[in-house]
Each structure stands twice: as C-alpha cells, then as structure tokens.
N, C-alpha and C positions, 0 to 999 in steps of 0.2 A: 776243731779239731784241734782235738779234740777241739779242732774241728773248725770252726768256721773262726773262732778265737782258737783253738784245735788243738787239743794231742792227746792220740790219741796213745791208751799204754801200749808199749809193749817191754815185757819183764821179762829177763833171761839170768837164770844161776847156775852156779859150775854144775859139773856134771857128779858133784859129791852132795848136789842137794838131796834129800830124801824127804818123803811125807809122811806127814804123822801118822801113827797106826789106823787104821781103819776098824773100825767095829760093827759098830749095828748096820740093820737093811741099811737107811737110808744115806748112812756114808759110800754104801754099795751102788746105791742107785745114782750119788752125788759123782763117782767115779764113773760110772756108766754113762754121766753128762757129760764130763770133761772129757772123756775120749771120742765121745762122739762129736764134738763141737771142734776137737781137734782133726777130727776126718774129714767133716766141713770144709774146714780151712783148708784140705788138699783140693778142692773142686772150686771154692773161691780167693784169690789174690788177698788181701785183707783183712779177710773178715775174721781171724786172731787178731786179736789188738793185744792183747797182754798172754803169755802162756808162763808160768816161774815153778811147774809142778814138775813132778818126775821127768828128765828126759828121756826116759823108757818110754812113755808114754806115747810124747811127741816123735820117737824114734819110732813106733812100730804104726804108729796112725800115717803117717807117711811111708812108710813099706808095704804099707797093704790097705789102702781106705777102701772103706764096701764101697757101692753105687751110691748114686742120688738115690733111687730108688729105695736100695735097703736100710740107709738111712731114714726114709721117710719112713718106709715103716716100724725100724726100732726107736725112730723118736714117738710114734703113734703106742707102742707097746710102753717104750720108759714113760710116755707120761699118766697113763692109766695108772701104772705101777705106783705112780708118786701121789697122784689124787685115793687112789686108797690108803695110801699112807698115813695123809691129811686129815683121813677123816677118825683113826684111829689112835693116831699119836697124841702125847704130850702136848700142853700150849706151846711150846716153844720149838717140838719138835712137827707140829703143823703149820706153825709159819715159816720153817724151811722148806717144809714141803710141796708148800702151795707155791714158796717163790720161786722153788726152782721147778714146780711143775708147769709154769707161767714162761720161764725161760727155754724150757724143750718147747712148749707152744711157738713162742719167737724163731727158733730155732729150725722146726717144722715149717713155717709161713716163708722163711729165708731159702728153703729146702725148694718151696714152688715156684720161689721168685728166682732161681736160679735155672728156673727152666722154663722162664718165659713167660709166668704168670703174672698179671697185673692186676689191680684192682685199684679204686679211686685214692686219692691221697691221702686221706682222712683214715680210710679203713686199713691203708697199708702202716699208716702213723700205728694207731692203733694196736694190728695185731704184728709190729714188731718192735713197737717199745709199751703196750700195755697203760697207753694214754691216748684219748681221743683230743684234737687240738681242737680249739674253738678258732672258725675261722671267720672274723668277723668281713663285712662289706668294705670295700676299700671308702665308700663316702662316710665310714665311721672315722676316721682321719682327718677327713676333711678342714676342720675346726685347729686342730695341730697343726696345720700349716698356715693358717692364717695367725696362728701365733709365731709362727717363727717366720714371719714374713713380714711382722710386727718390729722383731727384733734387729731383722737386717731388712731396712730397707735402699729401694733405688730403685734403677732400670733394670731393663731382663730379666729373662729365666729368673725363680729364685730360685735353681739349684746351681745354676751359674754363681748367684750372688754369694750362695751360703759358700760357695766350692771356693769364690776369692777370700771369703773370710774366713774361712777355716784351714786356708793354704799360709795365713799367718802363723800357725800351729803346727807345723812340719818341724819336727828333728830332726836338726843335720845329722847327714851321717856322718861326720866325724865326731858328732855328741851322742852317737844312739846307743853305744855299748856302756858310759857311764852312767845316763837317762835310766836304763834298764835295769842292770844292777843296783841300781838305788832303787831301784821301786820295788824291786824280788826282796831285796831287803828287809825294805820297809813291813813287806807284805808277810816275810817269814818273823821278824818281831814281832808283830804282831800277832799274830800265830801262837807264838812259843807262850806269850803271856796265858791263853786258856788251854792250851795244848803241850803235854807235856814229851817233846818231838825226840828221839834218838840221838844220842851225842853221836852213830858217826852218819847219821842224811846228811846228805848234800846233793848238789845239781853241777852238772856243766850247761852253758850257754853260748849258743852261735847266733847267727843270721842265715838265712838260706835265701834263696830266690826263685822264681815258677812255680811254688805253689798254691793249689786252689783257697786253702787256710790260710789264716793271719796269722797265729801260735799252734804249737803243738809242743806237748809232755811228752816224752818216750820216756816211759819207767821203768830202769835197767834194773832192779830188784835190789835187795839187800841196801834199803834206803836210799838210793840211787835214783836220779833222775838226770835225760837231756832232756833241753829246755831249747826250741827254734823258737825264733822269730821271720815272718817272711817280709823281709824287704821290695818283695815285687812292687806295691803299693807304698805308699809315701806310711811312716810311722808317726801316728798325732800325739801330741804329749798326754792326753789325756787316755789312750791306749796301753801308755807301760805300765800303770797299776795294775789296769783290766787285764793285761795281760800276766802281769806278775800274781795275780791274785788266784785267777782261772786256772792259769799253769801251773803254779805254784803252790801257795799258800795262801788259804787253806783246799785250794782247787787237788787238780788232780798229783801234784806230787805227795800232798798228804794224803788222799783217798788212797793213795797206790800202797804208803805206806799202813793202813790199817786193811787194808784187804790181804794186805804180807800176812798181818799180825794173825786174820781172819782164819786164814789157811794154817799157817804153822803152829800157833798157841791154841786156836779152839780147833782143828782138825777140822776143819769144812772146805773141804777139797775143791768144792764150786767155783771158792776165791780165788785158787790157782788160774783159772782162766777169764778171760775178759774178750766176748765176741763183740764185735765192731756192732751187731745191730741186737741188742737185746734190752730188757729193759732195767736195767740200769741205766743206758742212755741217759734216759730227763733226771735220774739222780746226779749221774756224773758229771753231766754240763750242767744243768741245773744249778746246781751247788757248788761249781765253779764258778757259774755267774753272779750268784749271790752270794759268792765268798765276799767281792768287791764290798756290798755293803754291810756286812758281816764284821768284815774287819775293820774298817774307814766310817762308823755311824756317822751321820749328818752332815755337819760340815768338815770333818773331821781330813776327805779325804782333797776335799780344793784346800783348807790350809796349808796340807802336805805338800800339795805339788807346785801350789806358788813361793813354800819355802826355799822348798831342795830343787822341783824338778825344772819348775821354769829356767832358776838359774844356771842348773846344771844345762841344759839346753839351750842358753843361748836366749831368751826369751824374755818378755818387759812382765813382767806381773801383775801388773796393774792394768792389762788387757782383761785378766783371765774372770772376772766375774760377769763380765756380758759371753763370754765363748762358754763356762760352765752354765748359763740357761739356755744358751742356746743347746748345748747338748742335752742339755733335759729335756727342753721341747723336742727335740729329736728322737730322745729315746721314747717318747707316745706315739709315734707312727714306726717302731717294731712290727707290730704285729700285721702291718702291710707288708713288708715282706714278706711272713707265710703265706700272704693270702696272694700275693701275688706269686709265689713259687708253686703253690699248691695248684694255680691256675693254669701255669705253662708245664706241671708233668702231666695236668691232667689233659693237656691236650686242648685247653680252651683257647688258649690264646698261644702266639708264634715267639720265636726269640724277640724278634726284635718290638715284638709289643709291649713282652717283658719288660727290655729294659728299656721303654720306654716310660713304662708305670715304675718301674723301680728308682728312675731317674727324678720322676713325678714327688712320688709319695714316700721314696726312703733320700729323696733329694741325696741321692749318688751320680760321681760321675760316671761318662761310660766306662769307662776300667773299671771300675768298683763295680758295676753294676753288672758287667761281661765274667768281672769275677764271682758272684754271684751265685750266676747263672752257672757257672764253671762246676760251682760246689755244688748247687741244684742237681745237675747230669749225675756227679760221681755218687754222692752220696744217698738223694734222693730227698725222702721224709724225715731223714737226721736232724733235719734246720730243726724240727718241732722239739728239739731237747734240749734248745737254747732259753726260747722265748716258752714255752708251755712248762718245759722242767722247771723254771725260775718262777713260774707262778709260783705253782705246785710245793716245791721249798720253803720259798720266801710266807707263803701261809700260815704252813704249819711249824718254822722256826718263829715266826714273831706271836703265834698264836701262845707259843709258853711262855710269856711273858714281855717284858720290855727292858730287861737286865741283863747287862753284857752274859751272866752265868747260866741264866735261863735259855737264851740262844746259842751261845755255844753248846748247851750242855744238849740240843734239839738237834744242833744239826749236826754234832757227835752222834747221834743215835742214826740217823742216816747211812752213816758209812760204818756201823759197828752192831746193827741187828738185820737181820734178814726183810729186808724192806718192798713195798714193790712201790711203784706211783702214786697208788689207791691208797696205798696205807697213807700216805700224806694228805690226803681230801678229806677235809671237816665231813 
C-alpha cells in the first residue's frame, strides 16, 4: 500500500483544474465511469485512491450518490454499453474499451462485496483485479527453507535465528531519514536516465506509525507526491530502495505522474480516477515491485547499498553478502504468504494458525506476522498485486529483450497504453 510496501494514490488539484474536451461516445462513457466510481466512494471509506478530475464531479457524486442498488445496475448498463463499443471501434479505441469495460466489471463485483457478498479468495482476486493468482501448496517451499536454514545455522526456531540475524540490519532511527533519502535518490536517478521526468515533480517524505503498510505514495497531483514510511515495525536496510523504488521511482510516483499526463494530454478521463480495488492493482504494485529490479540489474543494487546505505546506517559491510542471500532465499517463500492469507479469509484456517504458518514459512516474527494478518482483514485479496502483479510485469518487461532500452521502453507501455493483466500474459 500501496499497500503492503503501500500507497496508495490519492490526487487532488485546485479547484481551476478543468478536463479536457470530451468528444466521442466513448469519452461519454469514460465519464459516466468516473462518476460512478466516485458515488462508490460515498458508500465505501477508501475505495478513491486517487480522484484529480473535475471538482464538479466529486462535488455532485457526494451531494447526491444513487444507491448501491442503482449503481449496480448502471454499472450493468455502462458495461454493455462499453463492450459494444469494443466490438465496433478502432484498434486502439477497443482496447480502451474493453479495459475500461473490465474496470465497471471490478467495480460492479465491489458493488456486491459491499453488501455482504463473498466468494473464495481466488475468485474475488480474480473478479476484482482481472488476475487469477496461482496459489501454490505451502510444501512447495519446503526446499527454500532448508536453504536458508543452511545459511543461518544453530539452535531453535529458525525464524528465531533468521529474526536474530536479520535484527543486525535494523536502522537506527536517528539514521533512517538519511538512509531514505539516499535511496529515493538513488532510485529517482535512475529513473531520470530512461525517463524523461518534469522539471517541477518532486515528493515530500515522513514516517508515520500504526499502520497496517510498510510505505505508502499519496499522489498530490501536478507532479507531486507524499511519501510515508511506517515505522510501527523495525526499518531493514535492505527495505529503503524497495521502498524508494515502489514508492517512488519508477514505482507509483512516476505511474501517478503519467496517468496525470494520461487524462490531461490525451483526454482519457478514466485516468482521472484511481479505485482502491480495480484492475490496475497488479499493474500498480506490480511495477512497483519490479521497478526495484528494473532500476538496480544484478548486482547492481547490493553494491549500492553497501556503498552509501550500510555506511549511512551505521552498519559493517562487509556482513551484507551473506544477509543479501539470505534475502534471496527469503524472497522464494513469497508466495506462501498468499497461500497462507488466501487460507485464513477463506476461513480454512484460525488467526492464530496463520501466524503461525506465516511465522513457519515467511519466517516472520509475531508482529510482522499480526501485521500481516492486519493487511489481510483490511484489504483482503489486494496482497495478490504484489507477488502475482510482479510476475505478470516482470515477464513481459524482460520478455522485450535484455537491454536497459528494451525494458524500460516495456514497462513504459504499462503505464502509457490502456493495459489490463492479460494483456501482459505471453
């Protein structure tokens, strides 16, 4: 959170902003999305994450929102409306069509889940970010722990052991605001080299505390971005890229700014809004999480941090090549986190079984694991836009090639043509 590394947008400009002309149907119908998705948001807390369109809009969707009801059924009407569209327009003007007739789908399924409807974790992944997660067996892990059990051996618990070795890796916090801004730094240079970024973006940056995310973006519009950090939980050195990267560069403060560009230079009003559960999801985190390696190839991003970040931190550097495999190893029992969150909404298993697999097999402590679980309640099937969206991404950006040009120039198309999940699947 954006979410679990987190933030999510939300875009606000003065009240002199205006939108660009509207013309054909499908900007009508594009308009007809955003007001409805903004009437939504008067029945759920939330679920705006970003709005930077007309304030007229938002002024009268809030004066007067239909029902749940009549929303269900003018989502059921707008999306018909949009699949005929689809089927009659232009190339380019059918895969707007279809994406945003994909997004009133999301939309409508948000509409039932607002009134009590459930369905398995998988299907609610599914019909409200337009990606089915693969939920592998938690004994497909198995193997990953006996390698990082390899790595840090001794007595007890290994997530005991990993938890005392990886509590070597804590930034003080009277080093975490330099830590940090070296890494957003870092992570917007690098950026800037394929990305040619607006002379006036920039970010503000704090810390917060109590919440269920670790980071979070709020994208104030007009190249603007806050930037949290949540200190609830200890900050590992190895965290302020991922967070700088996600958050950042080329994560969701550049997405925010081409979806500006999205709405105001090509007139696709869609852009103007950002619903908390739709399928942009696995794009947005997605591509936040493989901005990390996007930006940082190879080893590119451990020489970095034992450069600048260890030192800035406080830290010996010459630790940091057994604690970077060990995070590697780490990062292959990911996807036991879904499967173990997918297990406790769906009611298989109790909290505290959770965190006890999640203690197991994402070798968390119990905080981190209660935190978790925290995100699990609030957000639901969100977690699957981290680790599924990053597949998804990560595929079809290395699929064009193996050239800094080629990849950037991929996962530039991500955030600058009407995309959905699927369009990324070989």
């Amino acid at each position: 959170m954006r979410f679990l590394a987190a933030s999510l947008f939300i875009l606000a400009l003065g009240a002199c902003a205006t939108a660009p002309p509207q013309s054909s149907g499908l900007d009508r119908l594009a308009e007809a999305y955003v007001r409805m998705s903004l009437e939504i948001g008067t029945h759920e807390e939330g679920y705006i994450d970003a709005y930077y369109g007309p304030p007229a809009w938002k002024t009268e969707a809030e004066a007067a929102p239909r029902s749940i009801d009549e929303l269900q059924a003018a989502a059921d009407v707008l999306r018909a409306e949009l699949d005929a569209a689809a089927s009659s327009a232009d190339a380019l003007a059918q895969r707007r069509a279809r994406t945003l007739s994909a997004y009133v789908s999301s939309a409508r399924f948000r509409l039932d889940m607002m009134e009590g409807v459930r369905v398995p974790f998988v299907e609610e992944a599914e019909r409200l970010f337009a990606l089915r997660p693969e939920l592998r067996p938690l004994s497909a892990y198995d193997d990953a722990l006996v390698r990082i059990d390899m790595l840090i051996p001794g007595e007890g618990p290994l997530a005991e052991r990993v938890a005392a070795y990886a509590g070597r890796f804590v930034v003080p916090t009277d080093r975490a605001d330099a830590v940090m801004r070296a890494a957003i730094d870092e992570c917007r240079r690098r950026t800037a080299v394929h990305f040619d970024l607006p002379a006036n973006e920039r970010f503000d940056f704090e810390f917060v505390t109590g919440q269920p995310w670790g980071a979070y973006n709020w994208y104030q519009g007009d190249n603007h971005s806050l930037i949290q950090v949540n200190t609830t939980l200890p900050l590992m050195i190895n965290s302020a890229v991922g967070y700088g990267c996600h958050e950042g560069y080329p994560g969701h403060h550049v997405q925010g700014i081409f979806a500006e560009r999205l709405y105001r230079e090509q007139g696709w009003v869609e852009y103007s809004v950002l619903p908390l559960y739709s399928p942009m999801g696995p794009l947005n985190e997605g591509a936040g999480n493989y901005g990390v390696d996007l930006a940082f190839p190879e080893e590119e991003r451990v020489a970095f941090e034992m450069a600048v970040l260890f030192p800035l931190a406080g830290l010996d550097p010459a630790e940091a090549p057994v604690y970077y495999e060990l995070m590697h190893a780490m990062n292959a029992t990911a996807g036991a986190g879904r499967t173990i969150q997918a297990m406790y909404l769906d009611g298989e298993i109790d909290r505290e079984r959770a965190i006890a697999l999640l203690q197991h097999y994402r070798l968390a402590s119990r905080a981190s694991a209660e935190q978790a679980l925290r995100f699990a309640d609030t957000y639901r099937s969100y977690i699957i836009n981290y680790s599924s969206g990053q597949d998804i991404v990560r595929a079809f950006v290395e699929r064009a090639g193996d050239t800094p040009a080629a990849r950037w120039g991929a996962y530039r198309r991500i955030l600058t043509e009407p995309t959905l999940p699927r369009d990324l699947v070989e």
